[in-house]
C-alpha positions in Angstrom: -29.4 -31.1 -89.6 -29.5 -28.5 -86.9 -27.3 -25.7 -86.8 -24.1 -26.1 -84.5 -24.7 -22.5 -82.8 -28.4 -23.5 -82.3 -27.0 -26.6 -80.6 -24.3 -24.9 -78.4 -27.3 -22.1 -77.4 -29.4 -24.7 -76.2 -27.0 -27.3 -74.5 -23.6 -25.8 -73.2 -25.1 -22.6 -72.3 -27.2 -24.2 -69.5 -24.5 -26.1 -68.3 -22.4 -23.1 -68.1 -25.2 -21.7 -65.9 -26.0 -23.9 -63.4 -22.0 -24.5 -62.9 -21.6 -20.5 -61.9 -25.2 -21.0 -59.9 -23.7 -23.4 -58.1 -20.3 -22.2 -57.4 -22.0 -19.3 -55.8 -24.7 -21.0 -54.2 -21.6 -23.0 -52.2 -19.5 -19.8 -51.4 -22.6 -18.3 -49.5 -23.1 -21.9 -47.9 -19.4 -21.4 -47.0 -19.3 -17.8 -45.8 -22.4 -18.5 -43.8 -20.8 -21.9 -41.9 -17.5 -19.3 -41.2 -19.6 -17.0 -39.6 -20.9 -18.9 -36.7 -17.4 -20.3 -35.4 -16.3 -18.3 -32.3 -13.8 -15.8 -32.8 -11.5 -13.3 -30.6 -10.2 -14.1 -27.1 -13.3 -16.7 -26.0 -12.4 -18.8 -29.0 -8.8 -18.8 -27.9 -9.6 -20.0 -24.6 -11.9 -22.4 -25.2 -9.5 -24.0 -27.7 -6.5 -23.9 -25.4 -8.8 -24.8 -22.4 -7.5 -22.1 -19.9 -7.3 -18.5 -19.0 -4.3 -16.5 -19.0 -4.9 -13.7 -16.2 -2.6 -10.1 -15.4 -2.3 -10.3 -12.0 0.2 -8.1 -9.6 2.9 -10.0 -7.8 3.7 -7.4 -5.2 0.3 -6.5 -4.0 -0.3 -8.0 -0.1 -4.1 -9.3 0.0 -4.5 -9.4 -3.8 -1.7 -10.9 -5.5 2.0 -11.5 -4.1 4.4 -13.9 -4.5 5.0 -16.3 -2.3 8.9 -16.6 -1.9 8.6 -19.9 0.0 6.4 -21.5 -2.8 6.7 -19.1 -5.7 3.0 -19.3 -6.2 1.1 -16.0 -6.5 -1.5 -15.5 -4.0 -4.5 -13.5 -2.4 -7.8 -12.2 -3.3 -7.6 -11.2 -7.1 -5.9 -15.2 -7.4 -8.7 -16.6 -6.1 -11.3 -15.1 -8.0 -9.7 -15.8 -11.0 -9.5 -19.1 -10.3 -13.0 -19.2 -9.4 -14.0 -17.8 -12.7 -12.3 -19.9 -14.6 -13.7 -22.8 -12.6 -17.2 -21.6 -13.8 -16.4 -20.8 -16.9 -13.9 -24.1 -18.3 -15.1 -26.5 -15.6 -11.5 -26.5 -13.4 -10.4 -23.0 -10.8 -6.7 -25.3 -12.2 -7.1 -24.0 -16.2 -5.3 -20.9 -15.5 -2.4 -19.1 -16.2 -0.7 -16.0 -14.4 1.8 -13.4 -15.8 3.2 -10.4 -13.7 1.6 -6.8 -14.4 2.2 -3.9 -13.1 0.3 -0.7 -13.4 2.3 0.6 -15.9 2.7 -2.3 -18.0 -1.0 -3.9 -17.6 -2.9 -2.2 -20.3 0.1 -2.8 -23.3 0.0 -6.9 -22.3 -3.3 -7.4 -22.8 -3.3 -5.2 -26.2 -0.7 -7.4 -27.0 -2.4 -10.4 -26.6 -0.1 -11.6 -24.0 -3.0 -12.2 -21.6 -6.4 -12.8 -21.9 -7.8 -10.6 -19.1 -6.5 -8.4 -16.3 -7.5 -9.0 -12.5 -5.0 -6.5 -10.8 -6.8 -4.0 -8.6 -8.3 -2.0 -11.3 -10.3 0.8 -11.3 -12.8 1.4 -13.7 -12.9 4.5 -15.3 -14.0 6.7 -18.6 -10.6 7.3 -19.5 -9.7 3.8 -19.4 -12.9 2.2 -21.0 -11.1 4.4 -23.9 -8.9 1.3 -24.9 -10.6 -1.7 -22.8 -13.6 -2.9 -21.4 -14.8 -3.7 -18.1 -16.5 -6.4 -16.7 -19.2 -5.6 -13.4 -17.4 -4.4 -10.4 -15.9 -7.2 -8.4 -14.4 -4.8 -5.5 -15.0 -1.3 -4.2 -12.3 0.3 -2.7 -11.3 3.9 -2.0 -7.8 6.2 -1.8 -6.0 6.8 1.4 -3.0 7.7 2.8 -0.2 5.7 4.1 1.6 6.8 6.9 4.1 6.0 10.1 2.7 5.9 13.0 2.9 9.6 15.2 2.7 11.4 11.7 2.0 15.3 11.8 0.0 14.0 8.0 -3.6 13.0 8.8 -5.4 13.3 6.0 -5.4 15.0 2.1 -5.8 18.4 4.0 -2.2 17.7 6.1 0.0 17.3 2.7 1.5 21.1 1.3 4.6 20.6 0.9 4.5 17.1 2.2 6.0 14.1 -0.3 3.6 11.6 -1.2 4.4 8.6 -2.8 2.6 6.6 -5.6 3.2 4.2 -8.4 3.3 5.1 -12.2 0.2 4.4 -14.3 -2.1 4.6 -11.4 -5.5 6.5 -11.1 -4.3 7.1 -7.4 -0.9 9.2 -9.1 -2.9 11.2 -10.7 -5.8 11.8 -8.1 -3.1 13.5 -5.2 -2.4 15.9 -8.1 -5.9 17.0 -7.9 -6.9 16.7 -4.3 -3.1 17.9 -2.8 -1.7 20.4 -5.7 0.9 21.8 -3.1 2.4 18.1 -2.6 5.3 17.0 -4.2 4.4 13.3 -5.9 7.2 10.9 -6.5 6.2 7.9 -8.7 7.9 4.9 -8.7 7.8 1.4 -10.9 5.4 -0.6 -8.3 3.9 -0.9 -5.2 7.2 -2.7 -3.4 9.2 -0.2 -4.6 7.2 2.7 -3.2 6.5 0.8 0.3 10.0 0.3 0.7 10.9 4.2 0.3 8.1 5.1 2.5 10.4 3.2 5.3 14.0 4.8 4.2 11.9 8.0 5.0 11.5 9.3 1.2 8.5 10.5 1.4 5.4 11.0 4.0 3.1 9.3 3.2 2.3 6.5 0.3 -1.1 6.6 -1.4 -3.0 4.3 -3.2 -6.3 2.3 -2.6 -7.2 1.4 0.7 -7.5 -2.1 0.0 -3.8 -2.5 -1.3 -3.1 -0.3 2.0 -4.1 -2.4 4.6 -1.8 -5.1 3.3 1.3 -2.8 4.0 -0.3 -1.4 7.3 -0.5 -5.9 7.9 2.8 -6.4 6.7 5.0 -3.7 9.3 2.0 -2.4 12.3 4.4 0.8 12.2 2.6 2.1 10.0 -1.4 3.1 9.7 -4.0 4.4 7.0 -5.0 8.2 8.1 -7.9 10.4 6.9 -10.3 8.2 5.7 -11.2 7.7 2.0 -11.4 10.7 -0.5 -12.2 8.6 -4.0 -14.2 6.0 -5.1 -12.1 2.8 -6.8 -14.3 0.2 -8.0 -12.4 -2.6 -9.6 -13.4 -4.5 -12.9 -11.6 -6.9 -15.1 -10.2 -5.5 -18.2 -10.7 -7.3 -21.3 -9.7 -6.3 -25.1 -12.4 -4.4 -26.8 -14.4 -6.3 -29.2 -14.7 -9.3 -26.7 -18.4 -8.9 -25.5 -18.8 -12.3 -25.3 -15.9 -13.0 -22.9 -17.2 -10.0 -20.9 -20.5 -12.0 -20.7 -19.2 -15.3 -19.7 -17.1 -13.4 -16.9 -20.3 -11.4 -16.2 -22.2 -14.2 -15.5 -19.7 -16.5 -13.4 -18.8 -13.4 -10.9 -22.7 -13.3 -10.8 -22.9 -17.1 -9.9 -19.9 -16.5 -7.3 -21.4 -14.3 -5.4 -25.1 -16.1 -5.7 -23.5 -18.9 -4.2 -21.4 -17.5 -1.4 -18.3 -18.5 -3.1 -17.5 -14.7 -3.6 -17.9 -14.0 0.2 -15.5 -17.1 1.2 -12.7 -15.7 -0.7 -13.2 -11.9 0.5 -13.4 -12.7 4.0 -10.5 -15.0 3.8 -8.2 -11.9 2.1 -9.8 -8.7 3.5 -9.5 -7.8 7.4 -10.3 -4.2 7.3 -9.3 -3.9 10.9 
């Protein structure tokens, strides 16, 4: 008769074996198939089919309300709608919510938006907490002023007021290039555009591009002294979303391939 340990040795032992090679054999199966699903912000998308986009609501030629419709329009709404026509199949799958310059950055970190489109400038301070996708505009700082002005250029502003809007690069640029002018800041671009006319300040500053839609808004006033920085606008997106930053990469690449992107600047931007 054979001995009972001899028998549990050679027959539950085994067993007991290929059950734990087994169990682990299906937990790396597992962890493998988790891997591969998308994650972060493209996965998001893709699942609720649209993109939610930052835009600015006060910005004449890139994104202001439309009081008659209530629709948001101009060139940063276009492009967004564009992208997300490449990019989900229908410029319709997209969402807007209000940013400001102030208020941009802590949305998206908040996940309250996908991406921001809203006049943007790229720079090494900001790549700090986002990133950027190509540049989809250049534009450059000027000055703002009324017509007949004794300010006609950065060089004309000691002891000049200039306004400017809080959490811009252009705020903190007159510091540098005018350190005798008094800078008042104010929430956003309406705001400041709207004191420049009570006669608070001298001149408004901010890119040229967001300019010229005040200058085409009241002809009493005009852009002086020419451009003294360089503003190249991105789309921020939440770090650790490189694929997103691709697929955007790639359909502002195929908009301006195809013409698309020239349609929609030409149809915003009159420089004169």
């Amino acid at each position: 008769m054979m001995n009972p340990k001899k028998f549990f040795k050679m027959a539950v032992l085994p067993a007991i074996a290929a059950l734990i090679l087994a169990g682990c054999g299906n937990s790396d199966t597992s962890s493998k198939s988790g891997s591969s699903e998308k994650t972060g912000v493209l996965a998001k998308i893709e699942k609720e089919d649209k993109i939610v986009f930052g835009v600015k609501n006060d910005t004449r030629l890139f994104g202001l309300k439309n009081p008659g419709t209530g629709e948001v329009e101009g060139f940063d709404i276009d492009i967004a709608k564009a992208l997300a026509g490449e990019i989900l199949g229908d410029e319709s799958k997209v969402e807007f919510k209000e940013v400001t310059s102030k208020t941009r950055i802590q949305l998206l970190k908040n996940g309250d938006i996908d991406a921001i489109i809203a006049t943007m400038t790229i720079s090494e301070e900001r790549k700090k907490e986002v990133d950027f996708t190509d540049v989809y505009f250049d534009a450059g700082q000027s000055l703002l002023v009324k017509k007949g002005s004794d300010v006609t250029g950065i060089d004309s502003l000691t002891g000049k007021t200039v306004l400017a809007v809080k959490g811009s690069t252009s705020s903190i640029n007159i510091r540098e290039k005018a350190p005798d002018a008094n800078v008042l800041e104010f929430e956003n671009y309406s705001e400041a555009f709207a004191a420049l006319k009570q006669g608070k300040g001298d001149a408004l500053t901010t890119d040229d591009s967001i300019l010229y839609g005040m200058a085409d808004e009241d002809p009493s006033f005009e852009l002086v002294g020419g451009t003294f920085t360089e503003e190249p606008y991105g789309i921020a997106v939440n770090k650790g979303n490189e694929d997103f930053v691709k697929k955007l990469n790639e359909a502002l690449k195929v908009l301006k391939d195809s013409g698309k992107y020239d349609e929609i600047h030409d149809k915003w931007i009159k420089k004169d």
